[in-house]
C-alpha positions as CSV (number, residue, x, y, z in Angstrom):
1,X,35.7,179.4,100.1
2,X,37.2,175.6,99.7
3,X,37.7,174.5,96.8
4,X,38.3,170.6,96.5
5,X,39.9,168.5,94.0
6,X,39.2,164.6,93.6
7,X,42.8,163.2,92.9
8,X,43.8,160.5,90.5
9,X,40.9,160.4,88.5
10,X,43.5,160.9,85.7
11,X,46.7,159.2,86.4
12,X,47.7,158.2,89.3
13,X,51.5,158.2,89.6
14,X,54.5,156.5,91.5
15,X,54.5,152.5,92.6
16,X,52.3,150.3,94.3
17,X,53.0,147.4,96.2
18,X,50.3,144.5,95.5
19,X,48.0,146.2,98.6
20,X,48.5,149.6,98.6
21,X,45.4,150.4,96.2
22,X,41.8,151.0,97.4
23,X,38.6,152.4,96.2
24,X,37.8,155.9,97.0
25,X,34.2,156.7,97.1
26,X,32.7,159.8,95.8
27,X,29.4,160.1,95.2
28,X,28.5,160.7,91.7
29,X,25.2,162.7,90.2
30,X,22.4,163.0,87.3
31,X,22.3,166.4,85.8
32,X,18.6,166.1,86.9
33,X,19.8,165.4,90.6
34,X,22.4,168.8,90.7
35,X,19.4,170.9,89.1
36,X,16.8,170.0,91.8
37,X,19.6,170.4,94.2
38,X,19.8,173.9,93.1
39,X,16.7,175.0,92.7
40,X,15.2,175.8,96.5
41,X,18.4,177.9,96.8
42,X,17.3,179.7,92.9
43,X,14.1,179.7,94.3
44,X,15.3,181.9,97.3
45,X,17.4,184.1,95.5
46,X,20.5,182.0,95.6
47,X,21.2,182.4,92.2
48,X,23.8,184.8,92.3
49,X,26.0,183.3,94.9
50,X,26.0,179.8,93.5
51,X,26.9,181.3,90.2
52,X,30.1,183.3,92.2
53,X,31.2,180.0,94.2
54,X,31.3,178.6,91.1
55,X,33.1,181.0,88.8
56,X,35.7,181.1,92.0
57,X,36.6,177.9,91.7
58,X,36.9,177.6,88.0
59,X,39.5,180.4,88.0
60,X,41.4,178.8,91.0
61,X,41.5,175.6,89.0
62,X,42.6,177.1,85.3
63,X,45.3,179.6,87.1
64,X,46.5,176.3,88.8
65,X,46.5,174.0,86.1
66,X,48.4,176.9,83.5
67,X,51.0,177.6,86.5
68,X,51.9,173.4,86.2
69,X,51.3,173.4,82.5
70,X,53.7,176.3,81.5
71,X,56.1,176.7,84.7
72,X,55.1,180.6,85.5
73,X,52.3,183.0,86.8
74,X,49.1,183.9,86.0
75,X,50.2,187.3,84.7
76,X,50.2,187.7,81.5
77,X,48.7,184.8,80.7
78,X,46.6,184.8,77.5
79,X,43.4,183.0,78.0
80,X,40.2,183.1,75.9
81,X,36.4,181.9,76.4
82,X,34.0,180.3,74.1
83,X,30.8,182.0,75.9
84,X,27.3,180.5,75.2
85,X,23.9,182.7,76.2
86,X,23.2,181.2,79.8
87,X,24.1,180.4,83.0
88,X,27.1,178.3,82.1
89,X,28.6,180.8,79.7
90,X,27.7,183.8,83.1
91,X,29.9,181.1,85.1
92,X,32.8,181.7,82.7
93,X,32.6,185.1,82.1
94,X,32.6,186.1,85.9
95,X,35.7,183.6,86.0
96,X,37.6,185.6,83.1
97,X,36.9,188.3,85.4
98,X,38.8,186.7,88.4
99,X,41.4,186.0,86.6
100,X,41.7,189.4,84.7
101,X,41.9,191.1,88.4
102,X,45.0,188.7,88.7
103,X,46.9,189.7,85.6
104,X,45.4,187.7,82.6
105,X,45.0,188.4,79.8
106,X,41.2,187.6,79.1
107,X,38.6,187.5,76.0
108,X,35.6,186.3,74.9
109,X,34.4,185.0,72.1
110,X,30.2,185.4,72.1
111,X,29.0,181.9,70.9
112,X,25.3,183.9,70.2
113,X,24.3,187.5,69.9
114,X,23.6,187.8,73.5
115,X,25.7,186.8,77.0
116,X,24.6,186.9,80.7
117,X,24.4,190.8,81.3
118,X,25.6,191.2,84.9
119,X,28.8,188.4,84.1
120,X,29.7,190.2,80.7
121,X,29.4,193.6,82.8
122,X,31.4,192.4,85.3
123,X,34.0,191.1,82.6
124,X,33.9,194.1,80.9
125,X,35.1,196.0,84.4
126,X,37.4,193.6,84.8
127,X,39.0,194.6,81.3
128,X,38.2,191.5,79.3
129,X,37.8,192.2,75.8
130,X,34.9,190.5,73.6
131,X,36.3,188.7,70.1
132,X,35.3,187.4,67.4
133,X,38.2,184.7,67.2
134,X,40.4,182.7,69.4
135,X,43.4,184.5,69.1
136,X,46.4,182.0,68.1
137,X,48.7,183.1,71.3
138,X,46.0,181.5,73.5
139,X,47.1,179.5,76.2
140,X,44.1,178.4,77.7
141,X,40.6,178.1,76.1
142,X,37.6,178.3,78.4
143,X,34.7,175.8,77.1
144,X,31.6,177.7,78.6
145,X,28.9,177.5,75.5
146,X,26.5,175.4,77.4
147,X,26.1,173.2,80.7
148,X,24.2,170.6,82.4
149,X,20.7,171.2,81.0
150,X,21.6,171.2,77.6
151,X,19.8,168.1,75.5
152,X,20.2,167.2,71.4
153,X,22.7,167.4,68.9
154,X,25.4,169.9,70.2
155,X,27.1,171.9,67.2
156,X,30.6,173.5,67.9
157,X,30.1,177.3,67.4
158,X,31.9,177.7,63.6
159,X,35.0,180.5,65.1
160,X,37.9,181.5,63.6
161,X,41.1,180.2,65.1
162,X,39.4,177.4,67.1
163,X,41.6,175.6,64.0
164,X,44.2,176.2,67.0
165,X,42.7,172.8,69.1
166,X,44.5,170.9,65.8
167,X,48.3,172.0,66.8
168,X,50.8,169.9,68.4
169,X,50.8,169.1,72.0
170,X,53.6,171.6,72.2
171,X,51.3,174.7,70.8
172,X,48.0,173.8,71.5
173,X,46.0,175.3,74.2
174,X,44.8,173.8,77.6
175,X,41.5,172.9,77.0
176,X,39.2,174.0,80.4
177,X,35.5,173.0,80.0
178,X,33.2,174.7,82.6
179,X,31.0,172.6,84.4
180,X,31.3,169.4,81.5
181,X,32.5,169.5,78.1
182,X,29.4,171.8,75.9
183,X,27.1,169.0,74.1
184,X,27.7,165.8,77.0
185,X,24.9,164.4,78.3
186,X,24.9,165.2,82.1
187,X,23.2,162.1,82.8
188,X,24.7,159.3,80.5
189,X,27.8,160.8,79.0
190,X,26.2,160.4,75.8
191,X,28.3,163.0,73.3
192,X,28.4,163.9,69.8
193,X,31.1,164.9,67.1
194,X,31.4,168.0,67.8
195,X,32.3,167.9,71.2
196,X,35.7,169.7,72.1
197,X,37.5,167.2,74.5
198,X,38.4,168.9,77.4
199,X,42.1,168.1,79.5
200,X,40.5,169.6,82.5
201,X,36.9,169.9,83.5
202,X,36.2,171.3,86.4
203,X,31.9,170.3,87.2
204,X,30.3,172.5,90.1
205,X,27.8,170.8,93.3
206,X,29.0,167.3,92.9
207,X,30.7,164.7,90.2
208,X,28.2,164.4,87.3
209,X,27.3,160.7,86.0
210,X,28.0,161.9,82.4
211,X,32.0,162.9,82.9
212,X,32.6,159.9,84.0
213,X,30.2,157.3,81.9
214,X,30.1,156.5,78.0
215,X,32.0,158.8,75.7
216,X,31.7,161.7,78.1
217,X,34.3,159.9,80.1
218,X,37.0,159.7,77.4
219,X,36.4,163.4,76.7
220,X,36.4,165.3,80.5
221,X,39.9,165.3,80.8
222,X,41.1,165.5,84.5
223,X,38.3,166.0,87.1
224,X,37.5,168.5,90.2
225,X,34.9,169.3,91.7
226,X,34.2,172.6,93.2
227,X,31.3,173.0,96.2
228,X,28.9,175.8,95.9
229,X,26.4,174.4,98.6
230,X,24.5,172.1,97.5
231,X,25.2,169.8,99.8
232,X,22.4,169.1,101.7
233,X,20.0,169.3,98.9
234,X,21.6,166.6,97.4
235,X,19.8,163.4,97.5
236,X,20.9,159.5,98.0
237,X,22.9,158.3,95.1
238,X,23.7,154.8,94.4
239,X,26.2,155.4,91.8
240,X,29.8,155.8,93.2
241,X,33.2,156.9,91.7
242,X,36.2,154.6,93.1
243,X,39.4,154.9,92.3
244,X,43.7,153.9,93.4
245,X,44.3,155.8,96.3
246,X,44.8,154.5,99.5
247,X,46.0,151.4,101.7
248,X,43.6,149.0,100.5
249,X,41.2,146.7,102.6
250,X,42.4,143.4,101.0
251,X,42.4,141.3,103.8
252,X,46.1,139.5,104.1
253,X,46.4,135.8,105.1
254,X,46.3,135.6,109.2
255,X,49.4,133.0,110.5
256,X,46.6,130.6,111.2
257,X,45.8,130.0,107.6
258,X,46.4,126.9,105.3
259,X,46.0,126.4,101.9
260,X,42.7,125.8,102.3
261,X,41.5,127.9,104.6
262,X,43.1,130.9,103.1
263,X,40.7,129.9,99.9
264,X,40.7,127.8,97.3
265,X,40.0,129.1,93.2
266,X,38.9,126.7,90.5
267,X,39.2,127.9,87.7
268,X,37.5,126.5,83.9
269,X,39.6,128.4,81.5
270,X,41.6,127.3,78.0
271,X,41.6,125.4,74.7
272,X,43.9,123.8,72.2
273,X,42.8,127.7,70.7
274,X,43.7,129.8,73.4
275,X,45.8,127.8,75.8
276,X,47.4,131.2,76.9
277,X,44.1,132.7,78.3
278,X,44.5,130.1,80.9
279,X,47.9,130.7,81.2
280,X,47.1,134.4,82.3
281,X,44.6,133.8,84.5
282,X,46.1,131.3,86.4
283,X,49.3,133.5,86.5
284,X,46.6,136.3,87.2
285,X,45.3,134.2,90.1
286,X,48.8,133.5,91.6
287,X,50.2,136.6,92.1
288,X,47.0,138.3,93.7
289,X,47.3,135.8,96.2
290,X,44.8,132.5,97.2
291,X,45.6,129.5,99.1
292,X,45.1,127.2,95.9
293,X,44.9,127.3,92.4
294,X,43.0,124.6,90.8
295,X,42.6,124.0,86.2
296,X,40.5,122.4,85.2
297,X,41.4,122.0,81.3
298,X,42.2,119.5,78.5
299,X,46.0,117.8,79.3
300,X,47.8,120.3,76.8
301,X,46.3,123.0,78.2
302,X,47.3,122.3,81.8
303,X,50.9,121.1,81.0
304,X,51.8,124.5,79.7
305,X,49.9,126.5,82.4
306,X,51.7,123.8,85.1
307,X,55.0,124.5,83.5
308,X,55.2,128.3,84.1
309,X,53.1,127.8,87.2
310,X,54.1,124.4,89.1
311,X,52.1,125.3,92.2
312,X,48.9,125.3,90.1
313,X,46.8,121.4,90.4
314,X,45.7,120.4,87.3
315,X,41.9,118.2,86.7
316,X,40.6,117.2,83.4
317,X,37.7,118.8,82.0
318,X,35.6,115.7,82.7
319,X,36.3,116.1,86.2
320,X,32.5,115.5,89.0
321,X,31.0,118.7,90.4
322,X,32.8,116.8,93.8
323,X,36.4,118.1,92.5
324,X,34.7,121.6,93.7
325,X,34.0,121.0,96.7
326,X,36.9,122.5,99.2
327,X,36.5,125.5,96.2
328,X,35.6,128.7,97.3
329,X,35.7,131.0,94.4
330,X,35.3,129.7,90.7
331,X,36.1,131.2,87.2
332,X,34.2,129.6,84.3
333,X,35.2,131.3,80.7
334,X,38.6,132.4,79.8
335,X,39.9,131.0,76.4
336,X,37.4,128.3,75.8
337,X,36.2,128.8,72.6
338,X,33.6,127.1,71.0
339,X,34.3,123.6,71.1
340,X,30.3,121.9,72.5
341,X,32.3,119.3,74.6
342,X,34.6,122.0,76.2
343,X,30.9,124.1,76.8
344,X,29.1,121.8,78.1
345,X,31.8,120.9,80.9
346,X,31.6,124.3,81.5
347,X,27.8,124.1,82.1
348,X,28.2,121.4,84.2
349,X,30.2,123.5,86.9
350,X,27.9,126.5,86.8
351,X,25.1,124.5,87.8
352,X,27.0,123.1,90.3
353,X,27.9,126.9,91.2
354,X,24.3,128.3,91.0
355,X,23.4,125.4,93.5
356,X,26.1,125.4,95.9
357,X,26.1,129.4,95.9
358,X,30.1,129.9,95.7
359,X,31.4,132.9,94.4
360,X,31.8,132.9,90.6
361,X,33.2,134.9,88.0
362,X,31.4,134.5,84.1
363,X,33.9,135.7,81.6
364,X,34.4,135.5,78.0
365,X,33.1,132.3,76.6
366,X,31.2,131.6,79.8
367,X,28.9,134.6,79.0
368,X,27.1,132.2,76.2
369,X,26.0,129.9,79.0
370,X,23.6,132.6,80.1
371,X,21.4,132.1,77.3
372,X,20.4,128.4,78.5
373,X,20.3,129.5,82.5
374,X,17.3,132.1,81.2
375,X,15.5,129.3,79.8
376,X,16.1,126.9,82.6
377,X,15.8,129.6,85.6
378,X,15.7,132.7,84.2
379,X,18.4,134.5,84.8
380,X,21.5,133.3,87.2
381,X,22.3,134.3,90.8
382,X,23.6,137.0,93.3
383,X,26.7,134.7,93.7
384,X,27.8,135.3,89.8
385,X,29.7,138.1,88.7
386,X,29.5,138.1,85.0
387,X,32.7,140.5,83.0
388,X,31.3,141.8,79.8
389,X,32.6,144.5,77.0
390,X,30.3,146.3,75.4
391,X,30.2,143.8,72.5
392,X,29.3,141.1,74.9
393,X,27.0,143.2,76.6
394,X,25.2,143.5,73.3
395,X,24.8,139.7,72.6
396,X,23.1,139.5,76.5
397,X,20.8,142.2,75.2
398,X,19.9,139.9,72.5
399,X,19.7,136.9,74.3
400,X,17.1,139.1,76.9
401,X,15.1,139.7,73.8
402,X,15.9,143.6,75.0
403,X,16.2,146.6,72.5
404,X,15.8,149.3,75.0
405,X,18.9,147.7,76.4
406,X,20.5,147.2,73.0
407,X,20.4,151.0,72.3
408,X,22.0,151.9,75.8
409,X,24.5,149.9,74.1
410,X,25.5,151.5,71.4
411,X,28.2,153.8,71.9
412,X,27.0,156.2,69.0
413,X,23.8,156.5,69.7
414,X,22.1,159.6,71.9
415,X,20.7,157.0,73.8
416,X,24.0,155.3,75.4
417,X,23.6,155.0,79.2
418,X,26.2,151.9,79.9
419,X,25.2,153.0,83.2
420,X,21.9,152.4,82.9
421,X,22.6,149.3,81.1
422,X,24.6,147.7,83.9
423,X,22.2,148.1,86.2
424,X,19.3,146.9,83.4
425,X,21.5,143.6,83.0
426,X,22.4,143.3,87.0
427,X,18.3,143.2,87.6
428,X,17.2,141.4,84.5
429,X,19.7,138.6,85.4
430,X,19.5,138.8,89.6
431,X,23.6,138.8,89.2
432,X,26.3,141.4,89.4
433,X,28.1,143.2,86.4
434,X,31.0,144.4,85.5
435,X,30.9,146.5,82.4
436,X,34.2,146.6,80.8
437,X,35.5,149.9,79.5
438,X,37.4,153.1,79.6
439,X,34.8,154.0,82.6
440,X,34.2,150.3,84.0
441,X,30.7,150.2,85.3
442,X,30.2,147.9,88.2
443,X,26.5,147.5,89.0
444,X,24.8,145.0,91.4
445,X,21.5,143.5,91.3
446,X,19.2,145.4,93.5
447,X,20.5,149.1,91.4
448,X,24.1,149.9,93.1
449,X,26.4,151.2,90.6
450,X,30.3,151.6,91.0
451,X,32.2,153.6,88.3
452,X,35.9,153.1,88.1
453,X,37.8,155.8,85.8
454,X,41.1,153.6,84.4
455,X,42.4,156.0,81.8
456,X,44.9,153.2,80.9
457,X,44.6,152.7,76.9
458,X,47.0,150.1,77.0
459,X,44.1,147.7,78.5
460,X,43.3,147.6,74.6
461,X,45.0,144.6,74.1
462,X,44.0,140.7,73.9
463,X,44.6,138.9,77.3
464,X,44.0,141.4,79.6
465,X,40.3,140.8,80.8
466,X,41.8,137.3,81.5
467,X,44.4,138.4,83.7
468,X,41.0,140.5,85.5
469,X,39.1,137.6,85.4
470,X,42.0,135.7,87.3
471,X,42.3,138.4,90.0
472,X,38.7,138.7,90.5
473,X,38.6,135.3,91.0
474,X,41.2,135.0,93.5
475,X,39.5,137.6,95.5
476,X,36.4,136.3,95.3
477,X,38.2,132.9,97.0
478,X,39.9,135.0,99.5
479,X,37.9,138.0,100.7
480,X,34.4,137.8,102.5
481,X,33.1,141.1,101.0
482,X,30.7,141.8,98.5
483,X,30.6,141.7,95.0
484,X,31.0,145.7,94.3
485,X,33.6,145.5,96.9
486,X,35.8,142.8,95.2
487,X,35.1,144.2,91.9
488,X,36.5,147.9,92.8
489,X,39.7,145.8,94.2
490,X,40.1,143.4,91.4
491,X,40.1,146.6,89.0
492,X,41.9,148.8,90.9
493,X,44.7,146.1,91.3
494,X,44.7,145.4,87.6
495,X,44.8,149.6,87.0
496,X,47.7,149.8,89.3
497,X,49.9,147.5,87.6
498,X,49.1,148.0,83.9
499,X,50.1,152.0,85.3
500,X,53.5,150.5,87.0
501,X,54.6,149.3,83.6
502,X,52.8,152.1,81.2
503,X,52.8,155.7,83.2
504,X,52.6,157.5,80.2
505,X,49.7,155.6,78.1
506,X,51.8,154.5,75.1
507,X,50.3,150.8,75.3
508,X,53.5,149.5,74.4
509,X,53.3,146.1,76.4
510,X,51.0,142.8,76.4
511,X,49.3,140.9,78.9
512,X,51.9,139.0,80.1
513,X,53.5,141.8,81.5
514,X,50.3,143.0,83.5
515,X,50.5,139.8,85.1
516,X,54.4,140.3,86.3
517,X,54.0,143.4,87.3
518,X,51.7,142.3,89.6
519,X,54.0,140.0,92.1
């Protein structure tokens, strides 16, 4: 059987020139969609051999990932189970059993008073030993309590030893969770307290929405994804994973092109406040690469960003809609503030924008303008790209007069589906979304969803959706793609160089530097 991994959904490693990163598609799934996927071949008696494709690869994947982790063999190796009563705790128990036949040492600790019979049989011949703790030499520990169909408030089984998850990175186990971390939401990534983060997860069928999405994304660890045949019973997904891979499909200038022709980026961005947000995005802007970039910003403002950056033109805020017109990408937002004269200029250029149809990126401040575009239109336009976080996001739900959307939201509540909320915000607006996160959700109008998996903490800091907002908007003057298409570059170029400077995740570095390490 093949067994396939996805890589770099965790940390991709090593340099990256400025155009060696692309988007990587996978197609990503609903627990709903892998059940009905499965259920012809249950229905035919398929049961079993799903279940044995399944328990295959998870042993391939745990003896792999212990051999890296620890430097030696499977033999020997000490590894224990958390077993729940169904199918997913059957799937791990006829994977203890692999891996018993190839030296381990296996046990299970029963989560209920009962187990999959013909998996614990086979376990039992195998010579795995049923517990009832995790012993403290264990190596690996097996999450396989309960799996995609599993709804509610999940409670971690109450076991002696699992006190063992607390130890130093040096001592404690690797965490395996079969299928998806017990108690995530398939769907959403929706997740509870008692969740047991996972540093692998290894999902059977195809990638599931909730180890990507919401909290279940910042507790699935490293991904793979084993086939057990599903494949043609899998329907149409518009939801895609994208990640740094490949050479990318930025198109390069041709030896033809001028300044203008190459593209041209205004940008409305900065404030006797935050003079430096323009100062990033410009800088942002620069070293992605456009033609021109144009500020338009009070004097102070653009004598500081002009001084660091002499090839950026400077325009005063008053400036006529016609100062726009050679511009083919604009970025309203960034470091404005809430000064009503400063706003109102704003205005002025996105209803030049939402008139003329060129490409436009809504960030930051510029997200308040929505609330007078639903009054006046009703939403915006497919030519707007607006950059929300979640706290943003929530104030759009607010100005839609939407609490369904409101409680997709919330990051606490069983019913968060940033997903589903992209995609809610995309339609109820007629733009496109970018959801920022630690799963950015990309989501277009008519229902198309990108999901990009950063696992770069170090974003956490103030600045860096402005140096985003500056490469988005230098694509969006440069390339002649598609909004989901720029948006899985422009984040997949910011990834790339945030990981150039901070490999390991410590977070020890600040905007500025995201923007150098992008020339």
């Amino acid at each position: 059987m093949t067994v396939t991994s996805l890589p770099g959904w965790w940390w991709p490693k090593g340099r990256y020139s400025r155009h060696q990163e692309v988007a990587m598609l996978v197609n990503v799934y609903t627990g709903d969609q892998i059940r009905a996927a499965e259920k012809p071949l249950l229905d035919t008696g398929y049961g079993p051999a799903l279940m044995g494709r399944a328990a295959y690869g998870l042993a391939h994947h745990i003896a792999h990932h212990h051999s890296s982790a620890r430097g030696r063999g499977l033999y020997g190796a000490r590894i224990t189970a958390l077993i729940g009563p169904g199918n997913n705790g059957g799937d791990g128990l006829y994977a203890l059993a692999h891996l018993a036949r190839r030296g381990a040492a296996v046990a299970a600790v029963l989560t209920r008073d009962r187990a999959h019979p013909e998996g614990l049989q086979a376990f039992r011949a195998a010579g795995g030993r049923v517990v009832d703790h995790i012993p403290p030499s264990t190596e690996v520990l097996v999450d396989a309590v309960v799996g995609t169909g599993f709804r509610g408030d999940f409670v971690r089984p109450q076991v002696p030893g699992l006190e063992i998850l607390n130890d130093d990175a040096a001592l404690r186990p690797l965490v395996v969770a079969c299928d998806l971390p017990s108690g995530v939401n398939a769907d959403t990534g929706a997740a509870g307290e008692g969740v047991i983060a996972a540093d692998l997860s290894v999902t059977f069928g195809g990638m599931k929405q909730g180890l990507i999405a919401g909290r279940g994304g910042t507790l699935s660890g490293m991904l793979h994804t084993v086939p057990i045949g599903l494949e043609r019973h899998l329907p149409k997904t518009p939801v895609r994973l994208t990640s740094v891979q490949e050479p990318t499909n930025v198109s390069s200038p041709l030896p033809t092109d001028h300044k203008y022709s190459r593209g041209v980026l205004h940008l409305v961005a900065g404030s006797s406040a935050f003079p430096g947000a323009a100062l990033l995005t410009a800088g942002a802007a620069v070293s992605t690469g456009v033609g021109m970039v144009v500020l338009q910003a009070p004097e102070a403002v653009r004598s500081r960003v002009i001084s660091a950056y002499p090839e950026v033109v400077g325009v005063p805020p008053s400036s006529t809609p016609a100062a726009m017109d050679r511009s083919d990408g604009v970025v309203i937002g960034p470091g404005l503030g809430d000064q009503p004269q400063l706003l109102s200029e704003a205005e002025a250029v996105l209803e030049h924008v939402l008139e003329s149809g060129t490409a436009c990126v809504l960030d930051a401040s510029g997200l308040g303008l929505i609330r007078d575009q639903l009054r006046r239109r009703g939403g915006l336009s497919t030519n707007v790209l607006i950059t929300p976080h979640v706290g943003e996001a929530r104030r759009i739900a607010v100005m839609l007069r939407d609490r369904v959307l409101a409680s997709m939201l919330d990051s606490g509540s069983a019913k968060a589906d940033p997903v589903e909320a992209a995609r809610r915000v995309a339609g109820s607006l007629d733009c496109s979304v970018l959801l920022k996160g630690s799963t950015t959700v990309v989501a277009s109008p008519q229902g198309e969803v990108l999901l990009h998996r950063a696992q770069a903490p170090g974003l956490a800091t103030a600045g860096t959706g402005d140096v985003l907002s500056g490469i988005l908007g230098a694509l969006c003057a440069t390339q002649e793609q598609d909004w989901l298409t720029v948006a899985a570059q422009g984040v997949s170029m910011h990834t790339a160089a945030v990981q150039r400077i901070d490999p390991e995740g410590r977070g020890r570095f600040g905007a500025s530097a995201v923007v150098r390490a992008m020339g």
